[in-house]
N, C-alpha and C positions, 0 to 999 in steps of 0.2 A: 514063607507063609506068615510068621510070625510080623515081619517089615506090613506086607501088606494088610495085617488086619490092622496094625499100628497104622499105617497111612488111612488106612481107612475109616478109622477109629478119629483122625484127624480132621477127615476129609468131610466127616459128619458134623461136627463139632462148628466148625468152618463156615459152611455151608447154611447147613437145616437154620439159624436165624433167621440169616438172610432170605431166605426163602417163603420163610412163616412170619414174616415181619410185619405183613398186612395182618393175618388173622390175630396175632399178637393184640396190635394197638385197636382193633377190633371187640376182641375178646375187652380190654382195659377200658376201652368207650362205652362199651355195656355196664362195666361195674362202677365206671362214674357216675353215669348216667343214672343207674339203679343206688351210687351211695348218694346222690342229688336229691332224689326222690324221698330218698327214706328222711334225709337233712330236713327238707321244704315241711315234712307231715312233721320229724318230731318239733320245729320250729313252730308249727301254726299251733301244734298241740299244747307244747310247752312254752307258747310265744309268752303269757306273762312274768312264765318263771326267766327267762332268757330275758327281756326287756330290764325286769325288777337286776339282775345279777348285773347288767351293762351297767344301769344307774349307781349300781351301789358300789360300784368302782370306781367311777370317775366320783362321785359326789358325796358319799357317807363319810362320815368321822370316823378316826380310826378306834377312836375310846369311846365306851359310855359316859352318857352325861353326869356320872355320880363321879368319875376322874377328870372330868373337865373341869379348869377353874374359868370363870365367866368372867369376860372384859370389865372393865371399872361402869358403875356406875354412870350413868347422865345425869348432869343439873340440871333442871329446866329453869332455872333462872337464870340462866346464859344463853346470850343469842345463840352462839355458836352449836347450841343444841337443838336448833330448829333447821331444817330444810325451807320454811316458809316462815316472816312474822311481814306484819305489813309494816313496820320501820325500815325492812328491811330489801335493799335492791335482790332478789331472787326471778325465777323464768316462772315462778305460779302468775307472775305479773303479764305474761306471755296473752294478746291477745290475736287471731287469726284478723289479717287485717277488713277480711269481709264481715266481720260484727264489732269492728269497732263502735262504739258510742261515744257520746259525751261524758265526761268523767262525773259522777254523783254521789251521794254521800252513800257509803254503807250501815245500815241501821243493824246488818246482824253479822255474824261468824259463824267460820266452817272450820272444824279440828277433822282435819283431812290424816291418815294415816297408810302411809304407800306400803305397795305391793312387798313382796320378796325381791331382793336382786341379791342376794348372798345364796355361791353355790359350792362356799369352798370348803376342802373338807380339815380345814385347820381346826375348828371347833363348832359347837352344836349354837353357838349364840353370836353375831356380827358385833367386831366392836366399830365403835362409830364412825372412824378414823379410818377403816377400811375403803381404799380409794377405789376399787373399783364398785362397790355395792352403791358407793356416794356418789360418784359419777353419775351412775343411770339414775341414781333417783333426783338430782340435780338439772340434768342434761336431760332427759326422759320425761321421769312422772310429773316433776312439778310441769311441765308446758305442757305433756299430753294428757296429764288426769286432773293435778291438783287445781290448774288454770281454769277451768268447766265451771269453778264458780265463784269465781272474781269479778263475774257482773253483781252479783248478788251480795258478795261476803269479802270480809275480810280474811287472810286466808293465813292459818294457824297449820304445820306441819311438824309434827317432832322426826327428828332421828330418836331409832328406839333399836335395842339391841335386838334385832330379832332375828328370828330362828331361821336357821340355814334351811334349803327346800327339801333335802332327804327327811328332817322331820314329819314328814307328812307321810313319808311312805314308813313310817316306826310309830307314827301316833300312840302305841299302846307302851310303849318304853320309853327311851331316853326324846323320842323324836316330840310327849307332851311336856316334861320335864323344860324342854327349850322352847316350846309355845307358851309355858305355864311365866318362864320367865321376862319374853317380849312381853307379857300383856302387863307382866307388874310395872315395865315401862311403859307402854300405853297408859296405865291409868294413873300412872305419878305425871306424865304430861296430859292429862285431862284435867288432873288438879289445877296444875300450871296454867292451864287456859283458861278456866273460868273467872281465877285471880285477874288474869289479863283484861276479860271481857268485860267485868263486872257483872252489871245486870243485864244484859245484851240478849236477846232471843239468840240459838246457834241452830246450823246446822250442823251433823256429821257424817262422813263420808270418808270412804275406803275400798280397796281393789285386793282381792285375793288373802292374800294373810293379812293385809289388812281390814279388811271387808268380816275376815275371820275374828280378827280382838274387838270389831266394832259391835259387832253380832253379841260378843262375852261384856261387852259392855255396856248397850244396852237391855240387857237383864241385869245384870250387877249395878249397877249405875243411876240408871234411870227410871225403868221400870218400878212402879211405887214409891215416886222420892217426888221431889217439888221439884227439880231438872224436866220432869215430863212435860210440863205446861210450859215450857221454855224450849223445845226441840221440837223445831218447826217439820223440819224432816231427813230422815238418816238411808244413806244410799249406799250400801254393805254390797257392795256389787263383786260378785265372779266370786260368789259363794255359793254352796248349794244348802237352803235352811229349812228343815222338814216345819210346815205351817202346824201340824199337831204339837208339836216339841215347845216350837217357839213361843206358840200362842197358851201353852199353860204355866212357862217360864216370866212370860212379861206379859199381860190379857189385856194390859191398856195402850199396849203400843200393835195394829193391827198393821195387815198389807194394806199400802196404799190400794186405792181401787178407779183414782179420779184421777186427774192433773193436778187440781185445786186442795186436794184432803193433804190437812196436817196431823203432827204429832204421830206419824204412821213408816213405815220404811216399803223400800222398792230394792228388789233383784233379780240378776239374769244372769245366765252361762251361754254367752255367745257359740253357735254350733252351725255347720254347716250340714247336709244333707248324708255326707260321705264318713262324720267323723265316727270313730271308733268309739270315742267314750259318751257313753249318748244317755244311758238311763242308771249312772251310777245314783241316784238317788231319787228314787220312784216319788214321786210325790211333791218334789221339789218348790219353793216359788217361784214364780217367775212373772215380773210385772215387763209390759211391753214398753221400750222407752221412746216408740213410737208415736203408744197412743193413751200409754200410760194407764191401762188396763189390764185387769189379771183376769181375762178371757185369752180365747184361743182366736180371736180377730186377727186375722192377716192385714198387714197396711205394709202398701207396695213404694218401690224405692223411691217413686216422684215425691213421697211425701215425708222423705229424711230432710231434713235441712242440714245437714253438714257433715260429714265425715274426715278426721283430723287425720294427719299424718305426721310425724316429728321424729326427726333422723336426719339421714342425708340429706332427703329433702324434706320441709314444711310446705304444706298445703292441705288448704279446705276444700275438697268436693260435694256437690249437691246431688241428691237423688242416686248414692251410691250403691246402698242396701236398700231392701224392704225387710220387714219384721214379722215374725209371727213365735206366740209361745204355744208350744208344742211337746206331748211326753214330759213335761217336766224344763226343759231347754228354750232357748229363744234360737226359734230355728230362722238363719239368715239366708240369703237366697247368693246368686253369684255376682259378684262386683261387679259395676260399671263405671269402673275406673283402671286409672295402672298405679296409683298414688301406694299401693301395695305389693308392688313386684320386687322381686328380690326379699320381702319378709319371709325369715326363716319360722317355719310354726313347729317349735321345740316339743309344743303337745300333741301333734301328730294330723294327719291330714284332717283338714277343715274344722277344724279345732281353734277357733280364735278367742281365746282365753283373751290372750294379750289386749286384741282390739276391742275388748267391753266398753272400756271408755271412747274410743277412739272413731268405731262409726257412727255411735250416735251424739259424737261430741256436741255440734251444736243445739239439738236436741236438752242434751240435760242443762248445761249453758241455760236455756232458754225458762227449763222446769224450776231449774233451784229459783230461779229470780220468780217466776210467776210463783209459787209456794212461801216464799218471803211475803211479796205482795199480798196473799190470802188469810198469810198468820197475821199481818199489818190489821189488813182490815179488819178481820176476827175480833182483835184484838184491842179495837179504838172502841172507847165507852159511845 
């Protein structure tokens, strides 16, 4: 008796799996299925805090900025400190060969200050010498941003130690401590430029963090100083700058509102119709680089003249985008082109930070030189 409940005791054991083996992975499909569910809700829930935690792994510092010792100094009395001077062979000289002109004299300057390309998390501040943040702004911003106005200007670019991009997601700690520090580079190469220029009208202009110390710069800077009557016009672009803020910060420097108006600034947050970050700053400016008005006028893509590319491939396309400012955003509509396939958009769908400069290149191209032209004439007795 005893063999056979042991056989049988076996024969269960054996068996019954095999047997229940569908309802098994049945019964395990349900609770995948059901842990997927719950995954998808706590991710859409806590999608910012799960984004913020990705970032701050791949990209933050591992110390705060009060233990970070900050790369040496920049001269600016050294070439070697400029991304751009005009003695000097660099790609800000980069012209799309469909607006080529005749060469002419430039009467004013542009102190141009590029984007962020430092993402590393060795320390809170770029030193200069860093190859790969030099590369892209070499290879990259001078022919895709700084280039836009070298029909106009002589074109003035510092390297400046500036702040790695997790600073922005810390602004309140170590992440302004390392903005606090680019900009005291920014403005010892602003020194540097005006020595350069002499008495020269300028323009100024910047993309993102740059766009960002140009913004701290003109209230620091220009704002109430004799520099004002000398800045024809300043283009702080793929920033967002609350117009109550700014306008009781610097009252002499207003938004542009024309094509032709000086001593004024213009900006926009390029956006698509789909992107996620859309009304991060209610109220925002935004001048159309279209039509070069700070209305909500829709102007449709036949009436872009150029949209840049630079990367694998270079090329100018016509009639790419249309433009409209919208919510605070300059809402762009869908390409009519492929000059942008394969762009990775690291800020997330239809989110085109990056191409601010880049669809309406010939566009501002065309604005700086005509704003020159109208401080010219302004400005002859």
């Amino acid at each position: 008796m005893r063999k056979t409940l042991i056989a049988a005791s076996v024969y269960e054991t054996k068996i019954k799996p095999t047997v229940s083996i569908g309802n098994i992975m049945k019964k395990w499909g349900i609770r995948l299925a059901a842990a997927l569910v719950v995954l998808a809700i706590l991710g859409f829930v806590f999608k910012g805090k799960i984004v913020f935690a990705l970032i701050k792994s791949n990209i933050a510092p591992t110390q705060n900025f009060s233990s970070f010792t900050p790369p040496s100094a920049p001269d600016y009395a050294l070439g070697s400190t400029w991304a751009a001077l005009p003695q000097t062979q660099d790609r800000s000289g980069f012209t799309p060969e469909e607006l080529s002109t005749n060469a002419q004299a430039r009467d004013a300057a542009v102190f141009f200050i590029h984007p962020t390309t430092y993402y590393s998390k060795a320390g809170w501040n770029a030193p200069l010498g860093d190859a790969e943040a030099r590369t892209v702004i070499d290879d990259l911003v001078m022919p895709g941003q700084a280039s836009a106005f070298n029909l106009c200007c002589d074109i003035y670019a510092p390297y400046y130690r500036q702040a790695t991009l997790w600073s922005y997601w810390v602004r309140e700690t170590s992440g302004q401590d390392a903005l606090d520090l680019a900009y005291g580079d920014v403005e010892q190469a602003f020194d540097a430029f005006l020595m350069r220029i002499g008495s020269r009208p300028f323009v100024l202009a910047g993309h993102s963090q740059g766009g960002h110390h140009l913004e701290t710069l003109l209230i620091k800077r220009i704002s109430g100083t004799d520099l004002r009557t000398r800045m024809i016009a300043a283009y702080p672009i793929g920033i967002a700058i609350n117009p109550t803020t700014f306008a009781e910060r610097a009252p002499d420097i207003p938004v542009c509102t024309t094509a032709t108006q000086t001593g004024c600034f213009v900006t926009w947050n390029s956006r698509g119709a789909k992107s996620d970050i859309w009304d991060d700053m209610p109220g925002a400016v935004c001048v159309n680089p279209l039509s070069w008005t700070a209305d909500k006028s829709a102007v449709n893509a036949k009436q872009n003249p150029g949209s840049l590319a630079v990367g694998e491939q270079t090329r100018l396309d016509t009639g790419v985008t249309g433009a409209q400012c919208l919510d605070d955003r300059l809402l762009v509509g869908d390409f009519q082109t492929d000059i942008y396939e394969g762009l990775k958009l690291s800020w997330g769908r239809d989110n085109y930070h990056v191409l601010d400069y880049g669809l309406f290149y010939a566009s501002i191209r065309q604005n700086a030189m005509t704003r020159v032209q109208a401080y010219k004439a302004n400005s002859t007795p």
